[in-house]
C-alpha positions as CSV (number, residue, x, y, z in Angstrom):
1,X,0.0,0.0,0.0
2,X,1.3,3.5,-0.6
3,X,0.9,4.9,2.7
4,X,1.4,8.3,1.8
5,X,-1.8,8.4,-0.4
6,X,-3.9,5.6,1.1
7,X,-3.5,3.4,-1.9
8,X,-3.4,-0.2,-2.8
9,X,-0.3,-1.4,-4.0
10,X,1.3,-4.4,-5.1
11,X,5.1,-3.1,-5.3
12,X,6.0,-5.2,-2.5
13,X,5.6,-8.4,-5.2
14,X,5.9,-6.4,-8.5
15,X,9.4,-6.8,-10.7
16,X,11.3,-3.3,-10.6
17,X,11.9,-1.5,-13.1
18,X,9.5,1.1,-14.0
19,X,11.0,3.6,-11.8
20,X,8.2,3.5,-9.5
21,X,5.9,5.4,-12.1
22,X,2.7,4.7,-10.5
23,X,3.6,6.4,-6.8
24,X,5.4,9.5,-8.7
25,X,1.7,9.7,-10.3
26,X,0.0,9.6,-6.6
27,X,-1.5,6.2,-7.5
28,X,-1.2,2.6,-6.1
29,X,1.1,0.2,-8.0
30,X,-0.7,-2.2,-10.0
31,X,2.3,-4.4,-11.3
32,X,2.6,-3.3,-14.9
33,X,6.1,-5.8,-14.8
34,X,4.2,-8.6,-13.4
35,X,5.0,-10.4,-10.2
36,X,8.1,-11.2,-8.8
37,X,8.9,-15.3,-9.3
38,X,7.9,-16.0,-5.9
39,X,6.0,-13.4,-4.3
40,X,5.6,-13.4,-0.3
41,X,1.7,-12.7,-0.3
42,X,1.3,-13.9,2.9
43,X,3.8,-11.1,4.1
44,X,2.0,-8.7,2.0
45,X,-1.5,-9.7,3.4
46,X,0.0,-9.4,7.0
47,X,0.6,-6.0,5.9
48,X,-2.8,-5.1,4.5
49,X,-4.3,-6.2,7.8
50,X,-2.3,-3.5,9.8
51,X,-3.5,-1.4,7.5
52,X,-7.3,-2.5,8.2
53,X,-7.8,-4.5,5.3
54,X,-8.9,-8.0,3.9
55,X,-7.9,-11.2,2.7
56,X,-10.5,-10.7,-0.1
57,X,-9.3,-7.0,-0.9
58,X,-6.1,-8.5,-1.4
59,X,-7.3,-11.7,-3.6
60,X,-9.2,-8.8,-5.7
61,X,-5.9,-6.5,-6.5
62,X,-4.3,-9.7,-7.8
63,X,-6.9,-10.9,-9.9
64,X,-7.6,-7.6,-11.7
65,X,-3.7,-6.9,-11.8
66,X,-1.9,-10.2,-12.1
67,X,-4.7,-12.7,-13.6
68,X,-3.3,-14.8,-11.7
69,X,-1.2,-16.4,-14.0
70,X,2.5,-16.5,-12.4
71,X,2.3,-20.0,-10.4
72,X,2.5,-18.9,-6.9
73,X,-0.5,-16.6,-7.1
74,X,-2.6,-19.1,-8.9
75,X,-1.9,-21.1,-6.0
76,X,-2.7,-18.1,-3.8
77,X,-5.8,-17.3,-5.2
């Protein structure tokens, strides 16, 4: 999440190299590089539930980002 703005974010399990466009835009990262080749999503669900937010908010960012397609998620999801 980018705390600054309140946002949903999926940089935490996004490949680099975009130069963080999305924040520099005031908007959530919504993994325009795809996902990392094994993404901790239970580390980044621990962190969206500090933040006050669900399992299924979560499961929702990654299906409309990611489809689901690298392994782990599909797993995930």
């Amino acid at each position: 999440m980018v705390v600054a703005y309140g946002l949903l974010c999926l940089g935490p399990v996004t490949v680099a190299g975009c130069g963080a466009l999305c924040p520099s835009y005031k908007r959530g990262c919504y993994g325009c590089y795809g996902p990392v080749e094994k993404p901790d999503l239970q580390a980044l669900l621990e962190g969206y539930r500090r933040l006050g937010l669900s399992e299924e908010t979560l499961r929702e960012l990654l299906q409309v980002s990611f489809n689901g397609y690298n392994k782990s998620i599909r797993e995930w999801l």
